[in-house]
N, C-alpha and C positions, 0 to 999 in steps of 0.2 A: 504494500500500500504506500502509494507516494503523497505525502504532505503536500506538493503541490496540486493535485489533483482530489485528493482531499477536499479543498480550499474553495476551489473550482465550483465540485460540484455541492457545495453546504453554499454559495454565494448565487449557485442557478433556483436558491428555493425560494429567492428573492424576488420579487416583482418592481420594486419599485428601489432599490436600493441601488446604488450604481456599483457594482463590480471592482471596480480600481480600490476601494477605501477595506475590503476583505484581503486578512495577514492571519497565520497562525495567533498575532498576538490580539485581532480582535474581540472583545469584549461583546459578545452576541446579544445580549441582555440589555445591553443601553441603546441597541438597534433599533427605530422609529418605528420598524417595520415589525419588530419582534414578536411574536403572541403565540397563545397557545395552538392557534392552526399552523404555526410557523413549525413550532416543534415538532407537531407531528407529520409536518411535510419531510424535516428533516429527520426525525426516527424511520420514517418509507423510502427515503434515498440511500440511508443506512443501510436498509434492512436489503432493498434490492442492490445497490451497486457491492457490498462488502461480504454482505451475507448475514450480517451480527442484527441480532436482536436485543434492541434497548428499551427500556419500558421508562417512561416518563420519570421514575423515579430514577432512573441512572444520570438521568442528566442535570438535575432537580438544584444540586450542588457545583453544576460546573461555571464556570462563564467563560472563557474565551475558547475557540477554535481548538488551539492547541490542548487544551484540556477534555474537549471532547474525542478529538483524534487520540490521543494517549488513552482513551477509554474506549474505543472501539480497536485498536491496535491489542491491548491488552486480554481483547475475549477472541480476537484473531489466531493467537500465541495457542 
């Protein structure tokens, strides 16, 4: 699993967010855009591009990028 592509596609679950301003070190959570249908756009791109199954509660605690990648990397393993 490459981090940048990672990036990529957690930033395509966006609609309205412009792309360029998505980094491992973004803070997903202060995002305008951010909501619970957010989340679960991105637990289904998860679930399909990776394979990994995350239940709302795994994420619950995370905030930026990098912190969810190291949690989906880690059930990968």
């Amino acid at each position: 699993m490459e981090k940048d592509d990672f990036v990529r596609n957690f930033a395509l679950q966006f609609d309205e967010t412009d792309v360029s301003i998505f980094s491992l070190e973004t803070c997903f959570r202060d995002l305008d855009e951010w909501s619970s249908l957010t989340a679960f756009a991105i637990l289904n791109m998860i679930d399909k591009k990776y394979s990994v199954v995350l239940k709302t509660e795994d994420i619950k605690n995370l905030n930026t990028i990098k912190e969810l990648f190291d949690c989906v990397e880690k059930k990968i393993k």
